[in-house]
DRENLOGU-893556 format. One record per residue (C-alpha): chain; x, y, z. Coordinates in Angstrom, 2 decimals, decimal comma. Example, Ala and Ser with C-alpha at 12.3 -4.5 7.8 and 13.67 -1.06 7.14 Angstrom:
// residues 2
ATOM mol       X       Y       Z
ATOM   A   12,30   -4,50    7,80
ATOM   A   13,67   -1,06    7,14
//
This chain:
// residues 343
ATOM mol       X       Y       Z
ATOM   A  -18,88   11,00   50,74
ATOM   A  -19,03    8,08   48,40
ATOM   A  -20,33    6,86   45,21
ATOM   A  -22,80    3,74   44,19
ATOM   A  -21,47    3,33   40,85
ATOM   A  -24,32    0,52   39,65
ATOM   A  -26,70    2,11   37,29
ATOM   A  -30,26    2,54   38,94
ATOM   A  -33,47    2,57   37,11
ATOM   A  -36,43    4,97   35,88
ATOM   A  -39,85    3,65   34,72
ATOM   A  -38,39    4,69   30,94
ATOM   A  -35,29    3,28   31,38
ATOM   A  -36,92   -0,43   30,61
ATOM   A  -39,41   -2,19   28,59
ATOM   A  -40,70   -5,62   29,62
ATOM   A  -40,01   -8,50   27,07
ATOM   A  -42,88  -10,43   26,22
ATOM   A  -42,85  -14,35   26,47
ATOM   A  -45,11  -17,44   25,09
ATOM   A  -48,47  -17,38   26,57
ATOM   A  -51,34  -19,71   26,80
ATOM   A  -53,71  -16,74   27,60
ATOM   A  -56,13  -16,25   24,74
ATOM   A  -57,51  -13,37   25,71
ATOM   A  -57,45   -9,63   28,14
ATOM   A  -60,29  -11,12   30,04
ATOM   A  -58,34  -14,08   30,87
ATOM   A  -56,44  -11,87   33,81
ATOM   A  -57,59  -10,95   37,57
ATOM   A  -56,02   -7,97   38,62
ATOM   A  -57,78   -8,68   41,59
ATOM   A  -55,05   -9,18   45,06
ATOM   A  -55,45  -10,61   48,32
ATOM   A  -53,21   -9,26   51,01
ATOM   A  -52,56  -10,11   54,72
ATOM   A  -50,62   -7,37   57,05
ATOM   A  -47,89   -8,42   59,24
ATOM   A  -48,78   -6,08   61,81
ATOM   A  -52,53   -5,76   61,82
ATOM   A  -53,10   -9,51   60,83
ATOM   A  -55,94   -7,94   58,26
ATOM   A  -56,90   -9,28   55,19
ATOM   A  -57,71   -6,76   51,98
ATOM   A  -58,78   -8,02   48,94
ATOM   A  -59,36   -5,69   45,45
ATOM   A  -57,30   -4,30   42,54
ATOM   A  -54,23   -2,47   44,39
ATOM   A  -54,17    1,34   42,29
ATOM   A  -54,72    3,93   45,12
ATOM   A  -55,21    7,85   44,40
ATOM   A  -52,53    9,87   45,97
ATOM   A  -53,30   11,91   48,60
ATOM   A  -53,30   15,14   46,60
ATOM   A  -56,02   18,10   46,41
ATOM   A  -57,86   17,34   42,98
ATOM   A  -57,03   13,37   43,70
ATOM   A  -57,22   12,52   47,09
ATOM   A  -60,85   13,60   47,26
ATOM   A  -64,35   11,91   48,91
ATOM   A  -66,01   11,98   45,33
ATOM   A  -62,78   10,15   44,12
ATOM   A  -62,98    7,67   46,88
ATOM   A  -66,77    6,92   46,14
ATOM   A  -65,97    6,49   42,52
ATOM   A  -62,98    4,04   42,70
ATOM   A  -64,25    1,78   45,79
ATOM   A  -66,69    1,04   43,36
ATOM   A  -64,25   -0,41   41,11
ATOM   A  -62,25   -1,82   43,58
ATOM   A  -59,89    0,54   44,32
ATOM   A  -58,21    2,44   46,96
ATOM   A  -58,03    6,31   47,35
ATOM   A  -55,75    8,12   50,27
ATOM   A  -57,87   10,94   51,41
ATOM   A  -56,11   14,45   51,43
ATOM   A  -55,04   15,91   54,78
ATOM   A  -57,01   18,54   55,24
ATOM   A  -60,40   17,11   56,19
ATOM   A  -62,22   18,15   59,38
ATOM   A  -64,91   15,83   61,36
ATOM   A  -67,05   17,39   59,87
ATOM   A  -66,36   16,46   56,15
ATOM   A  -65,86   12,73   56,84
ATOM   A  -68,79   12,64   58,79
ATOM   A  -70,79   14,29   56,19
ATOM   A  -69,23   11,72   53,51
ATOM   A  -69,56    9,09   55,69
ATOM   A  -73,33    9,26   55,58
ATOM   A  -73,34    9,07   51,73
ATOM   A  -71,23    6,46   51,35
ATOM   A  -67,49    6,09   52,07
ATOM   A  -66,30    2,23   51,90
ATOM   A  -63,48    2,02   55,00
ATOM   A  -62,30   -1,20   53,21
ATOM   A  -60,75    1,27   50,23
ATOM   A  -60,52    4,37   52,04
ATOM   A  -57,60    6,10   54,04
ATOM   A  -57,24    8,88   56,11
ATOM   A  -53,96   10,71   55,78
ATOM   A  -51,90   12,27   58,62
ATOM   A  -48,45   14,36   59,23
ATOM   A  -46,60   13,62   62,19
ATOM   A  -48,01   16,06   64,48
ATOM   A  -49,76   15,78   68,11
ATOM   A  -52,33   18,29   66,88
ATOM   A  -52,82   16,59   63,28
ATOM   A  -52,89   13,61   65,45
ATOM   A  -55,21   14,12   68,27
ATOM   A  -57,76   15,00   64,62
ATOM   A  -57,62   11,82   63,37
ATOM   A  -57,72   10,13   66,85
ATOM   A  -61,54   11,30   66,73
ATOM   A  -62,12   10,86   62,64
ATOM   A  -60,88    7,17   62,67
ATOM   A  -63,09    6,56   66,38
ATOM   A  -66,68    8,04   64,62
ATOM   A  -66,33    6,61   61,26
ATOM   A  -64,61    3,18   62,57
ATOM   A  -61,92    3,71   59,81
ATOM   A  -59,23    0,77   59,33
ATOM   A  -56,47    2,57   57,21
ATOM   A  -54,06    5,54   57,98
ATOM   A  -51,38    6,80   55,98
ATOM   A  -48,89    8,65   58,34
ATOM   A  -47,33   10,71   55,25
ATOM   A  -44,01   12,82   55,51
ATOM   A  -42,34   14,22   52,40
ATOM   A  -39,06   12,70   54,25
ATOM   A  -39,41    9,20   55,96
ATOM   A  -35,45    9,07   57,11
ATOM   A  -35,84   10,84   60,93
ATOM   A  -36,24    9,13   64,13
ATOM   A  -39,18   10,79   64,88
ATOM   A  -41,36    9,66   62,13
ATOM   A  -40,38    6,07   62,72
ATOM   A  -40,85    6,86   66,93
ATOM   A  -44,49    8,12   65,63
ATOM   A  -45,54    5,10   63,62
ATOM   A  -44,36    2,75   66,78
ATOM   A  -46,42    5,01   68,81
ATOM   A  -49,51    4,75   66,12
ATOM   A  -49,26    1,07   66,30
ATOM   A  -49,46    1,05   69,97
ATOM   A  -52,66    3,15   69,57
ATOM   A  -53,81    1,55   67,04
ATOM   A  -52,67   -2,74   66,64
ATOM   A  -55,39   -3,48   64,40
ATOM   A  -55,49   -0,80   62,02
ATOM   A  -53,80   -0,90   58,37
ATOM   A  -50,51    1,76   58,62
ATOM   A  -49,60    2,90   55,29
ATOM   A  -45,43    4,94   56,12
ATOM   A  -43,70    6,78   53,39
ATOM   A  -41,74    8,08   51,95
ATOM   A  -38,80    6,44   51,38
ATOM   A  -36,61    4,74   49,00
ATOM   A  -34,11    2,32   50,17
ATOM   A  -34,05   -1,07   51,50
ATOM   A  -32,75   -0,49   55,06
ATOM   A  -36,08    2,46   56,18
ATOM   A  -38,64   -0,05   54,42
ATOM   A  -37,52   -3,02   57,09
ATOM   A  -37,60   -0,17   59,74
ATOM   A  -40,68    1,44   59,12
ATOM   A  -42,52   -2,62   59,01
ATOM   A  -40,73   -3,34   62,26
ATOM   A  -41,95    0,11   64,09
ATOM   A  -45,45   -0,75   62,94
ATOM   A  -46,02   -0,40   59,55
ATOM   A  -47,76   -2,32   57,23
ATOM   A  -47,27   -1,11   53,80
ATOM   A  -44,41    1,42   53,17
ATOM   A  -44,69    4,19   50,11
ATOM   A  -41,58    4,39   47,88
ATOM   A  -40,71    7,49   45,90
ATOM   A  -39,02   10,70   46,80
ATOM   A  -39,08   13,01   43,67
ATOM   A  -40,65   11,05   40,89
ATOM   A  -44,20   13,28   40,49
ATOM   A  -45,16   15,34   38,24
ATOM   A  -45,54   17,77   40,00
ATOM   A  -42,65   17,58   42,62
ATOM   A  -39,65   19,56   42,61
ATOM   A  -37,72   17,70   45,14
ATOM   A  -35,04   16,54   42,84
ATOM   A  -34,82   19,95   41,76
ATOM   A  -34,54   22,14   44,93
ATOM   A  -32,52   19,50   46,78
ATOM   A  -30,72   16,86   44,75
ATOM   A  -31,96   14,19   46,89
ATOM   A  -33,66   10,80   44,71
ATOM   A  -33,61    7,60   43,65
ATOM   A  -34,57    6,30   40,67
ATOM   A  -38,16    4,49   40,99
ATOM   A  -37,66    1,37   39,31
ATOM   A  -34,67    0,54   41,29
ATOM   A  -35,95    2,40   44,14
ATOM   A  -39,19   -0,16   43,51
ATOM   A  -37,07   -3,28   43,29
ATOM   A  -35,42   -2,72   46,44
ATOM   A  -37,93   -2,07   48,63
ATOM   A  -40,24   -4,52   47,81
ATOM   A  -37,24   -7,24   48,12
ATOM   A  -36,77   -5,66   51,70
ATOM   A  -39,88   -5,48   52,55
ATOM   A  -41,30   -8,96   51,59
ATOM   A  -38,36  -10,55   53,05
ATOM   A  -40,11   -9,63   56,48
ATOM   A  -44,06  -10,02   55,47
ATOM   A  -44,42   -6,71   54,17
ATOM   A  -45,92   -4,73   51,43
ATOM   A  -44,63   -1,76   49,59
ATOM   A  -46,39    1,40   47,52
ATOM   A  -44,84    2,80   44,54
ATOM   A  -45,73    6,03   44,61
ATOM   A  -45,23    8,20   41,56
ATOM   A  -43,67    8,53   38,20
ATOM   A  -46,16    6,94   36,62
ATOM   A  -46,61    8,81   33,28
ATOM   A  -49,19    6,14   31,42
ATOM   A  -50,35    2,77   31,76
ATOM   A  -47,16    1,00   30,58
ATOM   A  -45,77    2,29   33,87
ATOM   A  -48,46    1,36   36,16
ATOM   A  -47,48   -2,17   34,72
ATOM   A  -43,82   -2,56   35,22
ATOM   A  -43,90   -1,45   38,79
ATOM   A  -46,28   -4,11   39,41
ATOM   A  -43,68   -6,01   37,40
ATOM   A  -40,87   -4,04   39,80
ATOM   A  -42,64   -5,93   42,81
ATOM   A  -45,22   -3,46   44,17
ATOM   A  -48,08   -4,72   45,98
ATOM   A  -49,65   -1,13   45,24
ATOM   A  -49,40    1,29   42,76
ATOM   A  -50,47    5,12   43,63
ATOM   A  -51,14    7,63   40,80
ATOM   A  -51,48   11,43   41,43
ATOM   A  -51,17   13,31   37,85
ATOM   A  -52,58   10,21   35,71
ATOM   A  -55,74   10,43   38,10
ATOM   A  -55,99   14,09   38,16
ATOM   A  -58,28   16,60   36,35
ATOM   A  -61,40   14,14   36,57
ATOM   A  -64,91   15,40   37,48
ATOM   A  -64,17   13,72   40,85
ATOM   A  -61,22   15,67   41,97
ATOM   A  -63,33   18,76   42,03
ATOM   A  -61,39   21,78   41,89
ATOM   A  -62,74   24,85   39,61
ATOM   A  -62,61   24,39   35,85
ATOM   A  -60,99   26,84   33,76
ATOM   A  -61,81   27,51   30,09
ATOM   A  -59,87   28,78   27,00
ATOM   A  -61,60   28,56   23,95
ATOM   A  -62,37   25,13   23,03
ATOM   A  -60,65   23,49   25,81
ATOM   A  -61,66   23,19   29,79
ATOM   A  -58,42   22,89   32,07
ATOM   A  -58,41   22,41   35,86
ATOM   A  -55,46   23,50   38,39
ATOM   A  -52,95   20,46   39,38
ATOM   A  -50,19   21,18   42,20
ATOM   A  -47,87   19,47   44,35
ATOM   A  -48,50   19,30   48,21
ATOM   A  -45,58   21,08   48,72
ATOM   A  -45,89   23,95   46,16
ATOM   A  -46,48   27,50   46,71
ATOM   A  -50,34   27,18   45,47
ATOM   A  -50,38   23,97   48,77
ATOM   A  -48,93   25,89   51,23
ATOM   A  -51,04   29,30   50,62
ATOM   A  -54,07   27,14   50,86
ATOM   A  -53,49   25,36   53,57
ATOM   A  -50,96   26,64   56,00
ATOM   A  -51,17   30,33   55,51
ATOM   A  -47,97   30,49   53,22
ATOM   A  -44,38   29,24   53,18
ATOM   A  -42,69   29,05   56,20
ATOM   A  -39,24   31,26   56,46
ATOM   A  -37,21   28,49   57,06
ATOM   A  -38,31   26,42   53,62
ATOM   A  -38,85   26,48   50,32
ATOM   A  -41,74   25,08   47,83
ATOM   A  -40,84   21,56   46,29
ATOM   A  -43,73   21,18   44,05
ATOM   A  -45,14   23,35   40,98
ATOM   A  -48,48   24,05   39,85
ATOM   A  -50,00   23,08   36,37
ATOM   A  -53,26   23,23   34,37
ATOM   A  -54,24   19,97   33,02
ATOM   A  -56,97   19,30   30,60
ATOM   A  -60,25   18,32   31,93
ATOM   A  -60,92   14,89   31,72
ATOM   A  -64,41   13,76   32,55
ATOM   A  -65,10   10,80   34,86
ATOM   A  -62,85    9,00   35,92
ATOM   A  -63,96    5,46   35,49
ATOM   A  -63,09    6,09   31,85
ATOM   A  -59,42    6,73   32,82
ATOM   A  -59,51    3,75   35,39
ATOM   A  -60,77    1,03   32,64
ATOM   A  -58,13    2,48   30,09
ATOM   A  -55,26    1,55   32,72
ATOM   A  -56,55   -1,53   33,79
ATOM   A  -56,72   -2,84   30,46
ATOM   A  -53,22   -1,78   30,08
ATOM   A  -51,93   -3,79   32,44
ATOM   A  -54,10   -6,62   31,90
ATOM   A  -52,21   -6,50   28,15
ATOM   A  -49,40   -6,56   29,89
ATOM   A  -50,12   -9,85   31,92
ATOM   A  -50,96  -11,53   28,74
ATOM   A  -47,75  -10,43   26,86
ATOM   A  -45,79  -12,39   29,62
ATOM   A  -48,14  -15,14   30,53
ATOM   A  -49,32  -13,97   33,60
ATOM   A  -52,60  -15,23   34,39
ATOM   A  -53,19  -12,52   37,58
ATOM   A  -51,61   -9,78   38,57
ATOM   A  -49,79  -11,76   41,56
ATOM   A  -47,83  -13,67   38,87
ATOM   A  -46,81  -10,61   37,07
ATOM   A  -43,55  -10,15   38,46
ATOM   A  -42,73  -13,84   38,49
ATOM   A  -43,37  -13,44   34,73
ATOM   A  -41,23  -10,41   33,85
ATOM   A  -37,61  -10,21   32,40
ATOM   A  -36,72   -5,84   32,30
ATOM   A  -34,83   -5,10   29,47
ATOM   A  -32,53   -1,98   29,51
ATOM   A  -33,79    0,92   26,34
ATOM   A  -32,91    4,04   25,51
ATOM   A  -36,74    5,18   24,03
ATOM   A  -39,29    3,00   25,39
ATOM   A  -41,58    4,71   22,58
ATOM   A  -42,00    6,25   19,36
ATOM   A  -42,14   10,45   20,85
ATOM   A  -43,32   11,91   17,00
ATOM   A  -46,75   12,56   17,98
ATOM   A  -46,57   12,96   21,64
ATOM   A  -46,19   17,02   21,51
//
């Protein structure tokens, strides 16, 4: 057993300090990114914000909506042939669309014939722990299938997995074990790391070598989205901030004036009943289950955080997003805001 005794980070443990400027004006910024992959030698260009891929985010309709703004959704596990197909011939953009996969021959030999009949060019191999020799074995193996497809690997949160996970394969790795709103990781195991820090170091690690990085959760409002840009992120990906839109489907519950829809972690009770028939013996459920107000489209929701961030950019100096973290000095707070009206 030992101790790191240097203080590591939260998203609310910092604000950013703002700098002189020649920007006159929001508009002034592109939030747009262009990004080659060190494995898959492909080139993406849009604004990097994925949705997680969550029931009631990760979601077709989602994925239609946002790739029409430029950005990226993850779609949710649990998709047949049949549904992508059926998607597909609507309209499903492959440039800002994943499909998401467990580590599983079964789950596997699925998405062998989803990504062959819709010609996909992402996959996120997604594990709630990214730290055994098997996962990394499966996204060499992947890679081997697959050496011109876009790997998304996660989750981890330390330097020394990121560089793994790029050298078995991967080209962007997902940071964050804990930080959502609706995971109880931290909770039922005591196992973290805080996401700013967790942010920092990964992305150091991980463009030392070519690669890109995901921070993926904690993100609580726009300001947050913005300094893990600032952190070094290539790509941010939101779950609760992009869930409860008309997108995310799910069934809408109403109490007097107010319309609420369901919101649960992929590892909660509500998950598990759904899709796998209950929790297993030998676990326990790591995420809870919530009712969120109802939010309407989620365009709305998109422009608010975009323009957040694009505030941000001018605040510092930062002409695009790419220059963001160039631009940004943290500075340590207790409150990062005024909490009086908030409840």
């Amino acid at each position: 057993m030992r101790i790191i005794n240097e203080i590591k980070l939260d998203y609310k443990d910092v604000l950013i300090q703002p700098k002189r400027s020649t920007l006159k004006s929001r508009s002034q910024v592109s939030l747009r990114r262009d990004y080659t992959f060190i494995n898959s030698g492909n080139v993406w260009s849009g604004i990097p914000i994925m949705a997680a891929n969550m029931d009631g985010v990760g979601t077709f309709q989602m994925a239609e909506a946002l790739s029409s703004l430029g950005l990226f959704t993850c779609i949710t596990k649990h998709n047949n042939l049949k549904d992508w197909e059926n998607h597909n011939k609507i309209y499903l953009n492959t440039n800002y669309t994943s499909i998401s996969i467990g580590t599983s021959l079964k789950e596997y030999d699925k998405a062998k014939e989803i990504i062959q009949a819709n010609n996909l060019k992402w996959v996120c191999i997604d594990v709630a722990n990214g730290y055994s020799e098997h996962f990394v074995d499966f996204v060499r193996t992947v890679r081997k299938d697959y050496p011109n497809i876009n790997i998304i690997a996660g989750n981890v949160v330390t330097a020394d997995m990121t560089q793994e996970l790029i050298l078995a394969g991967a080209d962007v790795v997902k940071v964050g074990i804990g930080p959502g709103s609706v995971c109880t990781t931290r909770i039922q195991t005591g196992v973290g790391y805080p996401q700013l820090s967790a942010v920092i170091e990964c992305a150091d690690a991980a463009h030392g070598l070519g690669g890109h990085v995901i921070a993926d959760g904690g993100c609580v409002c726009a300001g947050d989205v913005a300094k893990a840009f600032a952190a070094g992120a290539d790509f941010v990906m939101l779950g609760g901030m992009l869930a409860g839109h008309d997108e995310g489907g799910g069934n809408i519950i109403s109490r007097g004036p107010n319309k609420y829809v369901q919101f649960y972690g992929m590892s909660s009770d509500t998950a598990m009943n759904k899709h796998s028939g209950g929790v297993a013996d030998y676990r326990s459920s790591e995420g809870r289950t919530v009712e969120i107000l109802h939010k309407g489209r989620v365009e709305d929701t998109v422009k608010d955080i975009l323009g957040g961030v694009r505030s941000t950019c001018t605040y510092v100096g930062a002409q695009t997003l790419k220059q963001l973290s160039k631009c940004t000095t943290f500075v340590r707070c207790n409150q990062q805001f005024n909490p009086v009206f908030c409840y």
